[in-house]
N, CA and C of each residue as an Amber inpcrd file, in Angstrom:
protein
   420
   0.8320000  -1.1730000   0.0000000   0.0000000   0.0000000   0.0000000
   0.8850000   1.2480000   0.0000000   0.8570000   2.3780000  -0.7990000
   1.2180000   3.4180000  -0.9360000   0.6840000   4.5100000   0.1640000
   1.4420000   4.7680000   0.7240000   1.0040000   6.4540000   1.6400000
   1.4530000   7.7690000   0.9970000   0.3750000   8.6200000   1.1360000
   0.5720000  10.0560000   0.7910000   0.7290000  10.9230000   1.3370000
   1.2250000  12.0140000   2.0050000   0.8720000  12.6670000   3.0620000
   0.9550000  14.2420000   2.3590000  -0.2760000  15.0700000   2.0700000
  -0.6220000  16.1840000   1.5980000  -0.2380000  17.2170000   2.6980000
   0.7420000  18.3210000   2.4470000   1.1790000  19.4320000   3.5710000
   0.9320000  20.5430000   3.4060000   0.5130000  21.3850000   4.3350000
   0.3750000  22.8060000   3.7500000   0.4960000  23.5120000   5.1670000
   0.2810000  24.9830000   5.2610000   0.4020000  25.4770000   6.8980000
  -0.7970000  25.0880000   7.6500000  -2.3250000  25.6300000   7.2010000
  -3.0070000  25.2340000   7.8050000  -3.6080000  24.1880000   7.8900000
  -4.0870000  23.2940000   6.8610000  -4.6630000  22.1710000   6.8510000
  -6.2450000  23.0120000   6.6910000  -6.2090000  23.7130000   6.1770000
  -7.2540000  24.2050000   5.9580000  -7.8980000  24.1210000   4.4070000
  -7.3710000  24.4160000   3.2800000  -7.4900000  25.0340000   2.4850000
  -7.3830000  23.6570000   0.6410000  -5.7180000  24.0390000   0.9210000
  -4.9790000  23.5980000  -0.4980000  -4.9860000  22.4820000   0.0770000
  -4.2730000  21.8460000   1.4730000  -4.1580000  20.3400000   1.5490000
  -5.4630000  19.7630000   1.2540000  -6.8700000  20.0990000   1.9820000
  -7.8070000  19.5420000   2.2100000  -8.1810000  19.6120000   0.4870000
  -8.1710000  20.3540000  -0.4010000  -8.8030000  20.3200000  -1.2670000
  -7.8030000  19.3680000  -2.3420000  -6.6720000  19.3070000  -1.9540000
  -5.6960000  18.3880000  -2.4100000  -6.0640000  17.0340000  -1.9350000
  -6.4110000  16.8220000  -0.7980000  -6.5980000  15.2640000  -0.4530000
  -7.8220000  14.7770000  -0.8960000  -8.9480000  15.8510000  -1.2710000
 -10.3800000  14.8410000  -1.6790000  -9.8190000  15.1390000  -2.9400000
  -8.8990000  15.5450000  -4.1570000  -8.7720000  14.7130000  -5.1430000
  -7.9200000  13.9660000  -5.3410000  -7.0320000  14.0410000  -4.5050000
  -6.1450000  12.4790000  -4.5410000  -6.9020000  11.1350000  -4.0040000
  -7.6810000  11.3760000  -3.1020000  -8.8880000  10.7500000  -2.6010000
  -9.7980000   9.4910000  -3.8250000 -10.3880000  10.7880000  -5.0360000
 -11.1090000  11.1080000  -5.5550000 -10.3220000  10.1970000  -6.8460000
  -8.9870000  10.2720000  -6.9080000  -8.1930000   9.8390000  -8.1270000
  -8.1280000   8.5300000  -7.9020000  -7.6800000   8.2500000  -6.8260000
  -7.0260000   6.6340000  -6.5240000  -8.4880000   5.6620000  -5.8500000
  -9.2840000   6.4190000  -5.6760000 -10.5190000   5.5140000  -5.2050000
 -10.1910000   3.8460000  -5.7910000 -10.1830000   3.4550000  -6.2090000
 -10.0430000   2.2770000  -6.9060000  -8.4480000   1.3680000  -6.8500000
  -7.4760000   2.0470000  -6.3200000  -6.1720000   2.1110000  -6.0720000
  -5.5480000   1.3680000  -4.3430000  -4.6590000   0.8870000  -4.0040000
  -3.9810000   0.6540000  -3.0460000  -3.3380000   2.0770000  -2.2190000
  -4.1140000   3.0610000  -2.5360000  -3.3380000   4.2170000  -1.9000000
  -4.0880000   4.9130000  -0.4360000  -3.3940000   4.9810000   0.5090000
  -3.8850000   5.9220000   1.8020000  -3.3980000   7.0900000   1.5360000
  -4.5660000   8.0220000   1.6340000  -4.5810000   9.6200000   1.6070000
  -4.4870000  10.5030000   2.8890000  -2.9760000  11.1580000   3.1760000
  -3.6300000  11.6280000   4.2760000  -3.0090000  13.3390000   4.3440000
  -3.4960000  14.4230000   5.1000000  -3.0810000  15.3990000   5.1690000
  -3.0870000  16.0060000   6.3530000  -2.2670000  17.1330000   6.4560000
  -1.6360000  17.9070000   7.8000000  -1.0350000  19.2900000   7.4330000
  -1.4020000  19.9780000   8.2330000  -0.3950000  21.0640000   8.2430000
   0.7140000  21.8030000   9.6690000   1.3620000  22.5660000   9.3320000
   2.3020000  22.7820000  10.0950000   1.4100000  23.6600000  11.2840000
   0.7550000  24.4130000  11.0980000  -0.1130000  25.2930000  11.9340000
  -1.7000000  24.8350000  11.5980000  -2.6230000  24.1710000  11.8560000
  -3.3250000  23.2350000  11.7180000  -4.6840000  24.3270000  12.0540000
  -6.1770000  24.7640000  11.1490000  -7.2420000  25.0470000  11.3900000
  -7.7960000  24.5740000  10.6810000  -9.2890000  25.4970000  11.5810000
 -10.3070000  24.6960000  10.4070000 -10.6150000  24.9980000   9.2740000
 -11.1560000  23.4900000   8.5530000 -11.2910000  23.4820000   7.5110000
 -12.3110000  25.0390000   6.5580000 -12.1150000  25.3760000   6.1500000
 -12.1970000  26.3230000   5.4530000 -13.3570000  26.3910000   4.3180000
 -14.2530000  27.0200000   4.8900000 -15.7010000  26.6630000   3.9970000
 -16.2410000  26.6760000   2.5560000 -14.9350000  27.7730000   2.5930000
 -15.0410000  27.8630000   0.8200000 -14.1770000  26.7570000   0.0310000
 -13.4300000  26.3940000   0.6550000 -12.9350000  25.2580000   0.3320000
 -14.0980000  23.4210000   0.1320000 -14.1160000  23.8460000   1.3930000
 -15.4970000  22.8850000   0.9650000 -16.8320000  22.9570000   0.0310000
 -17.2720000  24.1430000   0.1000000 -18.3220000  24.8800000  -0.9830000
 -17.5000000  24.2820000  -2.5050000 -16.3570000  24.8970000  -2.5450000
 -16.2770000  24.4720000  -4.4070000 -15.6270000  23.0080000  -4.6450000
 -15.2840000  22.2480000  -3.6250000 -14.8740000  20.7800000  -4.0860000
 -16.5920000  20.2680000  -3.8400000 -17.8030000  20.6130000  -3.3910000
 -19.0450000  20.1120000  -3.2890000 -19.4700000  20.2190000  -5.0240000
 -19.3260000  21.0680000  -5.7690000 -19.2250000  21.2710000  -6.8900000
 -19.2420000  20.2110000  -7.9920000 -17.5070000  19.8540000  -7.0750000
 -16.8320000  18.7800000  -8.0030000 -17.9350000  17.2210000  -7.6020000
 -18.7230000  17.0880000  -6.7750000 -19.0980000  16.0930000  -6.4600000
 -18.0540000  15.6070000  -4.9010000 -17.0970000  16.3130000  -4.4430000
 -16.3180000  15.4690000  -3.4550000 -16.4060000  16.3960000  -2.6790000
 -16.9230000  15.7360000  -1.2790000 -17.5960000  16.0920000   0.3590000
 -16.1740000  15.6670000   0.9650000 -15.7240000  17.2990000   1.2320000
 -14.3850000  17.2660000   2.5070000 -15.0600000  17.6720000   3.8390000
 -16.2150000  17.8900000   4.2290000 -17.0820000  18.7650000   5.3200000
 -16.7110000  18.2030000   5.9060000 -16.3230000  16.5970000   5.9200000
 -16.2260000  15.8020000   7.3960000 -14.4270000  15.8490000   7.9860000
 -14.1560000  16.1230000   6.9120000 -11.8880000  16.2290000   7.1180000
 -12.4390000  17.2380000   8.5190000 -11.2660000  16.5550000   8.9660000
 -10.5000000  17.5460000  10.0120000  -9.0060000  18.1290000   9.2180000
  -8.4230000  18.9140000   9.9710000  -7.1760000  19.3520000  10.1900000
  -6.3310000  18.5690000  11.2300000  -5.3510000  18.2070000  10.5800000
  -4.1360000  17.6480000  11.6040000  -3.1800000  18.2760000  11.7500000
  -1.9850000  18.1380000  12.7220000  -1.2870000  18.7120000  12.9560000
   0.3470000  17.4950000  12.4330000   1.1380000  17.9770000  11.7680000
   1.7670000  17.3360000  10.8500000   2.7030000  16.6150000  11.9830000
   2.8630000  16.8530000  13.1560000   3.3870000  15.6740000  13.8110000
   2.5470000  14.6300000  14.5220000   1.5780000  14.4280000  14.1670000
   0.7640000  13.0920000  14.4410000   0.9380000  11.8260000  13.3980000
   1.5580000  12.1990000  12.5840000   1.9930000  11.3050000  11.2580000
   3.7120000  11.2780000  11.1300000   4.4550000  11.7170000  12.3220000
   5.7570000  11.6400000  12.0250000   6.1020000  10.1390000  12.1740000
   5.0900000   9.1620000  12.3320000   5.8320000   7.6900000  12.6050000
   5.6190000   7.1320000  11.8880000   5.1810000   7.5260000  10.6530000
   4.0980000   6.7710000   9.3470000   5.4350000   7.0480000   8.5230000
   5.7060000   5.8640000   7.6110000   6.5930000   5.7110000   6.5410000
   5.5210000   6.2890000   5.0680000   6.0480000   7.1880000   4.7310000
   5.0800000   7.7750000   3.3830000   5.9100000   7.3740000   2.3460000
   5.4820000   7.2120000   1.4490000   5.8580000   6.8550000  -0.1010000
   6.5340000   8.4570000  -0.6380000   5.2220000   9.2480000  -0.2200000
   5.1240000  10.3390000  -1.0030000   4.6250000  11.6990000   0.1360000
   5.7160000  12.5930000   0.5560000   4.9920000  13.9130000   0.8610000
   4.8890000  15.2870000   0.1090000   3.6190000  15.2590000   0.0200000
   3.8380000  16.1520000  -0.8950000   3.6070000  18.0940000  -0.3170000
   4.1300000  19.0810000  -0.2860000   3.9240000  20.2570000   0.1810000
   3.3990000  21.2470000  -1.2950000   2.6270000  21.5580000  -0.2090000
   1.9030000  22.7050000  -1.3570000   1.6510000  24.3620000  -0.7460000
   2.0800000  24.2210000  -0.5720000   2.8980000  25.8560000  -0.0420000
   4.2730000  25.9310000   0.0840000   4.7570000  26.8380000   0.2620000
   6.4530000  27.3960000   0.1950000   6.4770000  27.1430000   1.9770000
   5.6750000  27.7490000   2.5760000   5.9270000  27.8490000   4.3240000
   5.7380000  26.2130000   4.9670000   5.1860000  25.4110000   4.2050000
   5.4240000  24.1720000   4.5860000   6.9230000  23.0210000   4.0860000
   6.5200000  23.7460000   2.6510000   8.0510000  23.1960000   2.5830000
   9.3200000  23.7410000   3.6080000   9.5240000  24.9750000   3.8090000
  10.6350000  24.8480000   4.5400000  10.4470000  24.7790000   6.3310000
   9.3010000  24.7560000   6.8300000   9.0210000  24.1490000   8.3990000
   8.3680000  22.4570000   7.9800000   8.5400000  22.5270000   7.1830000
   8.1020000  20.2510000   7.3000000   9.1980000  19.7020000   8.0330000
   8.9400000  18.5760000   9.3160000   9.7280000  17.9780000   9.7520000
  10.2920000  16.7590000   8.4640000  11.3060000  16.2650000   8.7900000
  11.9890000  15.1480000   8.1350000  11.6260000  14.1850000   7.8620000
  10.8560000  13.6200000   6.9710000  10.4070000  12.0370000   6.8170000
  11.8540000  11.6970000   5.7250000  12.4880000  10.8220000   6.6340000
  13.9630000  10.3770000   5.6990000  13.3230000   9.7160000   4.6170000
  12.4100000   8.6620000   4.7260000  12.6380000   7.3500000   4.0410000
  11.2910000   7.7620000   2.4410000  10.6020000   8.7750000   2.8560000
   9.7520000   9.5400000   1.4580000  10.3800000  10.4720000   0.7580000
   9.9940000  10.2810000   0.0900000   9.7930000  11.3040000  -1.7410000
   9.2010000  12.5790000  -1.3390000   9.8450000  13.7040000  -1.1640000
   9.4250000  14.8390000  -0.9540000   8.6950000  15.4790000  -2.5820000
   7.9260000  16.1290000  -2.7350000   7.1430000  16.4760000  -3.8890000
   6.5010000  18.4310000  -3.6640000   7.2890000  19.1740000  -4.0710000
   7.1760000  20.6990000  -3.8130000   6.3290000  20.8230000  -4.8500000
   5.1610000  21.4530000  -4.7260000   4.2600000  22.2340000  -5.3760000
   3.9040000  23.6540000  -4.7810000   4.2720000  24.8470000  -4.8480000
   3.6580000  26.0220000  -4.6050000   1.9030000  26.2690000  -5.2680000
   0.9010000  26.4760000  -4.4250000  -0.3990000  27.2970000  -5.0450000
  -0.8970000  28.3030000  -4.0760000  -0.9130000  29.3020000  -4.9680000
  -1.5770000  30.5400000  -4.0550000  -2.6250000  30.0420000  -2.8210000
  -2.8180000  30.8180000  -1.8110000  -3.4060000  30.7860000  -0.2390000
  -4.7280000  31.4070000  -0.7290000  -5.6500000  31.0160000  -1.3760000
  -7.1090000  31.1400000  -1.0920000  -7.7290000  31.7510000  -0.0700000
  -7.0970000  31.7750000   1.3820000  -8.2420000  32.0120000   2.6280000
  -7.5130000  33.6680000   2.8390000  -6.8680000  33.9850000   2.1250000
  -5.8570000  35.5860000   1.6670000  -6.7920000  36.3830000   1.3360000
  -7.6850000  35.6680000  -0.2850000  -8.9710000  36.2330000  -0.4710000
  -9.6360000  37.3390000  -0.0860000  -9.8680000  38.4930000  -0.7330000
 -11.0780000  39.1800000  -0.2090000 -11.9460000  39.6230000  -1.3060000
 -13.1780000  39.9560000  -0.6820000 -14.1730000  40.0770000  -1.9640000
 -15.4720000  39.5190000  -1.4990000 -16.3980000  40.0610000  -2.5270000
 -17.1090000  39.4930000  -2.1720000 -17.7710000  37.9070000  -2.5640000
 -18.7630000  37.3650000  -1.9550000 -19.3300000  35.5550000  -2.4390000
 -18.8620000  35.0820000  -3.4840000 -18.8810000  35.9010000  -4.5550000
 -18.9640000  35.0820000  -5.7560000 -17.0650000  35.2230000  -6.1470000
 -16.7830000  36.2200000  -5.7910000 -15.0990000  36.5150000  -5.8950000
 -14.2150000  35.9370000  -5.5140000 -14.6930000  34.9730000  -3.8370000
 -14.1100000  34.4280000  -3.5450000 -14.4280000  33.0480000  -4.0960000
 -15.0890000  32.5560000  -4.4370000 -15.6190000  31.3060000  -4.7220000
 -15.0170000  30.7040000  -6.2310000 -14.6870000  32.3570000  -6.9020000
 -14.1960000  32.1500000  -8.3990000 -12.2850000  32.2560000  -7.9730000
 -12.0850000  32.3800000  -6.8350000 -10.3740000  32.6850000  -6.3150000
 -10.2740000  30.9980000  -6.0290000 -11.1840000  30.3610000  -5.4290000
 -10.7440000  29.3510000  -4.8750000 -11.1230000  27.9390000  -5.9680000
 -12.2830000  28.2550000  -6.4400000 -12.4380000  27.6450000  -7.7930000
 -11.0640000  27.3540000  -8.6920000 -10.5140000  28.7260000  -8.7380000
  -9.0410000  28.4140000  -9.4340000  -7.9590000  27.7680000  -8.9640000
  -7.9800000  27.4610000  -7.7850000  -7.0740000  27.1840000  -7.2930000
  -7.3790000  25.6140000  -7.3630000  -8.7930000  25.3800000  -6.9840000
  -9.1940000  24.0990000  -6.5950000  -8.6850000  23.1620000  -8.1220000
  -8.9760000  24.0360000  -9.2200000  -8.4790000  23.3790000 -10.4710000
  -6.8930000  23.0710000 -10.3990000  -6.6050000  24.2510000 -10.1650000
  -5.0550000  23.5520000  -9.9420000  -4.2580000  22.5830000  -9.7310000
  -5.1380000  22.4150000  -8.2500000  -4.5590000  20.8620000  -7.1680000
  -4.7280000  19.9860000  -8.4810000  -6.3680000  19.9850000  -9.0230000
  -7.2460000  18.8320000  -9.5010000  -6.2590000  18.6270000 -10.2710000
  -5.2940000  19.4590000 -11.5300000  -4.9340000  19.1060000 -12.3160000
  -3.1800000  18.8790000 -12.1420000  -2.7930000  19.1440000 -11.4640000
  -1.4500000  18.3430000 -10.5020000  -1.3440000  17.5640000  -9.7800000
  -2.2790000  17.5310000  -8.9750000  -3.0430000  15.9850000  -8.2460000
  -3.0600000  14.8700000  -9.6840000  -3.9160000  14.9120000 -10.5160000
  -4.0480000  14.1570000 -11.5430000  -2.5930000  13.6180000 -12.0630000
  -1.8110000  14.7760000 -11.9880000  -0.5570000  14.4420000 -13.0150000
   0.1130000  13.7180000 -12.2500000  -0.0250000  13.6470000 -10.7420000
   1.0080000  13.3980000  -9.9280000   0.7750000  11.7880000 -10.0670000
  -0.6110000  11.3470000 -10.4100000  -0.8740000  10.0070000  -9.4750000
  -0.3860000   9.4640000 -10.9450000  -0.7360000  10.3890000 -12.3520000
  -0.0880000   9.3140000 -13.4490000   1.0080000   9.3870000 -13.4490000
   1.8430000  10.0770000 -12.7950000   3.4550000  10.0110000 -12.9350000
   3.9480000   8.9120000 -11.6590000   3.5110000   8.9530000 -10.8110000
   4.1680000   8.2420000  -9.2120000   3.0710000   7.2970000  -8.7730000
   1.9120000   7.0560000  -8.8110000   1.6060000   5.9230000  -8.3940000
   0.7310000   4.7890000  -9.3670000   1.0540000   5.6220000 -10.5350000
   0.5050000   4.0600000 -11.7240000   1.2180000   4.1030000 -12.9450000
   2.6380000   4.0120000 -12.4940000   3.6890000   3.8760000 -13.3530000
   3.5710000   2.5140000 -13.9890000   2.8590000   1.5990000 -13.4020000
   3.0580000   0.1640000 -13.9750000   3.0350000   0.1610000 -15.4960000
């Protein structure tokens, strides 16, 4: 079985919307999905509002705090912010995987402004998430 471990500062935002489509990708796959951030809140509503969209319900994710998973051997961690990449503790034995995407919960504006900020972003993950799982976990 393959482990993933999705990073970001809060665990709010990019991870969570990163893990229901890695989630969402490997459904059918040998892969555990999991995410954390370095400074850990809650999940972030607009975040949940536009992956509901996509058909994929994160309402129930929590936020973790990225040392509750320091004993887990990951295949793959992947950071998706710059401030997680350089405060991530050390997993020796994984594949570190740097992706930068803009901070969504930065946002201001109004309903529909923010929803079209995070919309973009949410495409993002979707479509680097995607690339990631055909490059690293169905190489067969």
């Amino acid at each position: 079985m393959k482990k993933v471990l999705i990073l970001c500062t809060g665990n709010s935002c990019r991870s969570q919307m990163a893990d229901g489509w890695m989630k969402n990708f490997t459904s059918k796959d040998n892969v555990e999905v999991y995410s954390a951030g370095t400074h850990p809140e809650k999940v972030n509503a607009y975040a949940i509002k536009v992956m509901n969209q996509y058909g994929i319900d994160i309402s129930k994710n929590k936020s973790n705090h990225v040392d509750e998973y320091k004993d887990i051997k990951f295949n793959y961690v992947i950071t998706v912010c710059d401030n997680a990449k350089e405060t991530c503790p050390i997993f020796p034995f994984s594949n570190i995987i740097h992706q930068s995407f803009p901070d969504p919960a930065k946002a201001r504006g109004k309903d529909e402004e923010l929803v079209s900020v995070y919309s973009e972003v949410c495409n993002n993950l979707k479509n680097f998430v995607e690339q990631f799982v055909k490059q690293y976990l169905r190489k067969d």
